[in-house]
N, CA, C and O atoms as CSV, one atom per row, in Angstrom:
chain,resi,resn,atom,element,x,y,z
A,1,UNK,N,N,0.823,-1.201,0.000
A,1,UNK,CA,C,0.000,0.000,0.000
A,1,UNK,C,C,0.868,1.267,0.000
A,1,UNK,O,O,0.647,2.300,-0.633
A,2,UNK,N,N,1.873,1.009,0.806
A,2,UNK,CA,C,3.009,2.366,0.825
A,2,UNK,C,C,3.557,2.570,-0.574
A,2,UNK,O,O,3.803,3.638,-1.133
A,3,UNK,N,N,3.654,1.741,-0.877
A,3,UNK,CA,C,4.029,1.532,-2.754
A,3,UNK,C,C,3.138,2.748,-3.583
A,3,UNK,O,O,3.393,3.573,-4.460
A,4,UNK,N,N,2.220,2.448,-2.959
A,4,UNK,CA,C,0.899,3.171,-4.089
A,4,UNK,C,C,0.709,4.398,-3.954
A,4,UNK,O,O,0.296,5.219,-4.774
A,5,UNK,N,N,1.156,4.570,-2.425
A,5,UNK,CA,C,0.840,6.569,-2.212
A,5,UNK,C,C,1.718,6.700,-2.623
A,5,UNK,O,O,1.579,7.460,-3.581
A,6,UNK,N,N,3.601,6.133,-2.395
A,6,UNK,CA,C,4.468,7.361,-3.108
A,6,UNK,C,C,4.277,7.269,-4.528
A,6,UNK,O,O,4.766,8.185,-5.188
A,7,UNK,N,N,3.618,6.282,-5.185
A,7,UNK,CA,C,3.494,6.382,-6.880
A,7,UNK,C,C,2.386,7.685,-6.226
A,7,UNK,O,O,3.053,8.720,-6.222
A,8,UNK,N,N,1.667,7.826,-5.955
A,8,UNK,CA,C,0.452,8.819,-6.202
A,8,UNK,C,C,0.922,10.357,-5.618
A,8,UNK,O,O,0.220,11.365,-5.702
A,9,UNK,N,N,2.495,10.278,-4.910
A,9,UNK,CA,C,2.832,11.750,-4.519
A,9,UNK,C,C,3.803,11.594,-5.780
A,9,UNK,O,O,3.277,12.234,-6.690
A,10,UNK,N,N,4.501,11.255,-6.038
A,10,UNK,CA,C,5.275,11.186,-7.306
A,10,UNK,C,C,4.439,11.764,-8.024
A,10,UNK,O,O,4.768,12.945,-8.137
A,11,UNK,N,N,3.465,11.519,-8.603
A,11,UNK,CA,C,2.553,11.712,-9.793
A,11,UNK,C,C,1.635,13.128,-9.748
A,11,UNK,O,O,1.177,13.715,-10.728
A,12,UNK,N,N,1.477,13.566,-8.113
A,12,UNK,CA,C,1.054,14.712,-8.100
A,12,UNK,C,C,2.025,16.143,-8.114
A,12,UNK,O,O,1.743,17.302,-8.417
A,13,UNK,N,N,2.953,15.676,-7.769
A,13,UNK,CA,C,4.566,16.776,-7.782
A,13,UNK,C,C,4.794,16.733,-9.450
A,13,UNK,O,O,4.953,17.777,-10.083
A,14,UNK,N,N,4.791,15.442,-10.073
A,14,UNK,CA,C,5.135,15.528,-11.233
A,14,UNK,C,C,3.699,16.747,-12.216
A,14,UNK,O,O,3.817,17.664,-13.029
A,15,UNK,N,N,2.928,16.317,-11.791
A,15,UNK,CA,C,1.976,17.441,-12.628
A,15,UNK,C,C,1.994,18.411,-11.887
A,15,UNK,O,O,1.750,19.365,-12.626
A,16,UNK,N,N,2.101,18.690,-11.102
A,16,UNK,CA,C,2.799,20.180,-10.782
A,16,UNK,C,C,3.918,20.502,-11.375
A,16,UNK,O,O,3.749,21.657,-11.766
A,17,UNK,N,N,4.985,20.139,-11.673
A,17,UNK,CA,C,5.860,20.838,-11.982
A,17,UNK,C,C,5.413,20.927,-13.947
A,17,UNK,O,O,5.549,21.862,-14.736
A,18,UNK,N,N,4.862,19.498,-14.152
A,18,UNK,CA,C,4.616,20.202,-15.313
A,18,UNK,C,C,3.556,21.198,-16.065
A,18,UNK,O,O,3.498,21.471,-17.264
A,19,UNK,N,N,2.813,21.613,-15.083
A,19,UNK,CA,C,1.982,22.779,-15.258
A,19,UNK,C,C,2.199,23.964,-15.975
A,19,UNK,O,O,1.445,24.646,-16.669
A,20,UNK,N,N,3.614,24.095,-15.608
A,20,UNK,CA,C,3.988,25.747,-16.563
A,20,UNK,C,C,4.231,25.742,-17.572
A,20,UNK,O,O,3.942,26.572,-18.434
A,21,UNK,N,N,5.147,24.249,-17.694
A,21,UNK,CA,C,5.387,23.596,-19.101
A,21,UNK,C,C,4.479,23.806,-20.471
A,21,UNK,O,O,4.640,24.192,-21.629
A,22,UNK,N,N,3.336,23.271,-19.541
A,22,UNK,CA,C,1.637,23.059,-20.553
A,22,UNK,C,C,1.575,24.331,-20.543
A,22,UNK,O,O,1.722,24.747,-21.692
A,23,UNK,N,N,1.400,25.314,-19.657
A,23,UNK,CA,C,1.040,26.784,-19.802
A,23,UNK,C,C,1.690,27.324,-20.865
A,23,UNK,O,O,0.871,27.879,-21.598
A,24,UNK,N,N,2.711,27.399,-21.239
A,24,UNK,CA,C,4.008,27.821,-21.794
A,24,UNK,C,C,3.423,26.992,-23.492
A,24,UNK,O,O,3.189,27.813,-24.379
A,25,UNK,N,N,3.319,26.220,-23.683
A,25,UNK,CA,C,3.022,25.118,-24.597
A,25,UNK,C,C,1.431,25.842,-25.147
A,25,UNK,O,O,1.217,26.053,-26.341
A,26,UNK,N,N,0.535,26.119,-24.183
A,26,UNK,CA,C,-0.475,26.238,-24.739
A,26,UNK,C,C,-0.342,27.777,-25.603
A,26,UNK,O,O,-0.704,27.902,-26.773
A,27,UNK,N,N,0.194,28.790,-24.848
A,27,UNK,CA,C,0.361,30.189,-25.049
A,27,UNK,C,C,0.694,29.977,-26.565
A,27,UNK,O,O,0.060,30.163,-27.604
A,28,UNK,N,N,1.945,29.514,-26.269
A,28,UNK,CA,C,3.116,29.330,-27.689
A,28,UNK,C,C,2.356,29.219,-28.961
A,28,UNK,O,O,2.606,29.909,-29.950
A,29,UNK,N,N,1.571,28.467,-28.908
A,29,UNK,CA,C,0.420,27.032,-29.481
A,29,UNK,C,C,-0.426,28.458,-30.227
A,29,UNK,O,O,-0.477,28.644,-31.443
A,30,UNK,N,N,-0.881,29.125,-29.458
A,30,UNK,CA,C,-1.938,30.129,-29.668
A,30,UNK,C,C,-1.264,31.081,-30.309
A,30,UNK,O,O,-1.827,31.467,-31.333
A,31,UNK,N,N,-0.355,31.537,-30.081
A,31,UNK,CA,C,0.852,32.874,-30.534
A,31,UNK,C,C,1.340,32.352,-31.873
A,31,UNK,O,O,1.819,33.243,-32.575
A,32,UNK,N,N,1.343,30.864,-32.527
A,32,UNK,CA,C,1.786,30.608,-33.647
A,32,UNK,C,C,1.001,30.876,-35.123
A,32,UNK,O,O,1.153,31.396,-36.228
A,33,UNK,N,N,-0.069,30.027,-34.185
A,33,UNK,CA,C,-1.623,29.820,-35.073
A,33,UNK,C,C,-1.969,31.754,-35.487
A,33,UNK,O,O,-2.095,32.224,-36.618
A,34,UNK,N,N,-2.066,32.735,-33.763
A,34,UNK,CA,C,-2.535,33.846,-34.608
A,34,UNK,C,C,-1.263,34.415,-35.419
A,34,UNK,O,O,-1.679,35.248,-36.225
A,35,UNK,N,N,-0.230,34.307,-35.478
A,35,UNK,CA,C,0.546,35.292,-36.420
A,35,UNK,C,C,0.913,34.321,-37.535
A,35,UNK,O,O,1.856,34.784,-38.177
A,36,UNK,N,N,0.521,33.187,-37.978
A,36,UNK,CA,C,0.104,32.785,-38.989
A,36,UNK,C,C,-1.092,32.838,-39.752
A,36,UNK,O,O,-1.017,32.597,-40.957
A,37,UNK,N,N,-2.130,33.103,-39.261
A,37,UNK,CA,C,-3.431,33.098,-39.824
A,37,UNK,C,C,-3.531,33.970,-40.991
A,37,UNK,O,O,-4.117,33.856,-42.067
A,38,UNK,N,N,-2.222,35.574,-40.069
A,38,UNK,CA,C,-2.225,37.326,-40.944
A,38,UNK,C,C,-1.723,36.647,-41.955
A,38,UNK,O,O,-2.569,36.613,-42.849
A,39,UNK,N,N,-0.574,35.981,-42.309
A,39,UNK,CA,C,0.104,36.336,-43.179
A,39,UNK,C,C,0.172,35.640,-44.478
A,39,UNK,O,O,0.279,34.414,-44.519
A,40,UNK,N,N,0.099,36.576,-45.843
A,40,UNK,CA,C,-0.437,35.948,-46.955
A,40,UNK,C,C,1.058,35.609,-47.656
A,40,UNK,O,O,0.918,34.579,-48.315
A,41,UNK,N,N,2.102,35.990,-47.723
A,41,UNK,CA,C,3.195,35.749,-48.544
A,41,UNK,C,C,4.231,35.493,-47.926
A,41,UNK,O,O,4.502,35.811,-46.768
A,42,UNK,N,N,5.099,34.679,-48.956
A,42,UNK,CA,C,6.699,33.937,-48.604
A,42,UNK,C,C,7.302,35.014,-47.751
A,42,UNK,O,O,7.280,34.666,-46.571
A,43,UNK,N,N,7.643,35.776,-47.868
A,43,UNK,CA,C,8.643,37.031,-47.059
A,43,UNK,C,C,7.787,37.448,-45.528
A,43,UNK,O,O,8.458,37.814,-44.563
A,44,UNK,N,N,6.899,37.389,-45.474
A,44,UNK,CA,C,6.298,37.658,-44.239
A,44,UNK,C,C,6.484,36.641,-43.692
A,44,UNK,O,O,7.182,36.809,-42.692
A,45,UNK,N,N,6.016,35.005,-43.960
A,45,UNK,CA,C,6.161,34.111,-43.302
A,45,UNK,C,C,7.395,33.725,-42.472
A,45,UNK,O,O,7.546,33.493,-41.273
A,46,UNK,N,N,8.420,33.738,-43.775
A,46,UNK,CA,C,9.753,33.721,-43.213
A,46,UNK,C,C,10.040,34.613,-42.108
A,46,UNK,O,O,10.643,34.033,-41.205
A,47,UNK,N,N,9.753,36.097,-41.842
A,47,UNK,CA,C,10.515,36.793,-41.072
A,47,UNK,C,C,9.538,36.229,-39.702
A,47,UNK,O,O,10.032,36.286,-38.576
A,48,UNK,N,N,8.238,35.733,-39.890
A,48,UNK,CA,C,7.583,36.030,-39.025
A,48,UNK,C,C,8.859,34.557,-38.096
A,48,UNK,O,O,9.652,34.637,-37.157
A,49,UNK,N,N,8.342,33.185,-39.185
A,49,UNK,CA,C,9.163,32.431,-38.766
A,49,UNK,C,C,10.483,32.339,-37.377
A,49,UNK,O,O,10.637,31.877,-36.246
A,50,UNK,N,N,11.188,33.116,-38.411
A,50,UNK,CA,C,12.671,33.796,-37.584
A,50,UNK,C,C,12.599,34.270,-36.085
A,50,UNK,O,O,13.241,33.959,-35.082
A,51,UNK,N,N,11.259,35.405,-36.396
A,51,UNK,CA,C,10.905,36.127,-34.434
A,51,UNK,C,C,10.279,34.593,-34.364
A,51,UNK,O,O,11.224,34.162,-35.025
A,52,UNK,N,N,9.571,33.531,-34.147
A,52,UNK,CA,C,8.939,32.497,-33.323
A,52,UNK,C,C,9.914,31.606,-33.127
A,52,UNK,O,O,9.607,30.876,-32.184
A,53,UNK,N,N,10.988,31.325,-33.607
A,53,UNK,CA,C,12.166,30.612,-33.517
A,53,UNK,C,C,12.751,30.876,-31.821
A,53,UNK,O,O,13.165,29.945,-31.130
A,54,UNK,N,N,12.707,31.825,-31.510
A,54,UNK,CA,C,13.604,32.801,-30.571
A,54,UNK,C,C,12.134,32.183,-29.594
A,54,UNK,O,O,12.729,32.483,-28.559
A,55,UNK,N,N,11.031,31.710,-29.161
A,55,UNK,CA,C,10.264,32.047,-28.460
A,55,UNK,C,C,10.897,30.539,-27.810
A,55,UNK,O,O,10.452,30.086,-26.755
């Protein structure tokens, strides 16, 4: 039984820490999609590209 809670504190520390991760992931996620949606041509894409590289 002691087996099973530290799997179950393990598992709750572990999604805590990866919380910001996902936060970070979701933002990103959203920030790609809208400054792709604007842009209609090769040269915009690219530069936009370049600044999301850096994120």
């Amino acid at each position: 039984m002691l087996y099973f809670q530290n799997l179950q504190s393990q598992m709750t520390e572990f999604e805590a820490s990866a919380e910001p991760l996902q936060d970070w992931l979701n933002s990103t996620e959203v920030r790609v999609q809208e400054s792709s949606a604007r842009l209609h041509d090769l040269p915009a894409k690219k530069k936009e590209l370049s600044k999301l590289q850096v994120l």
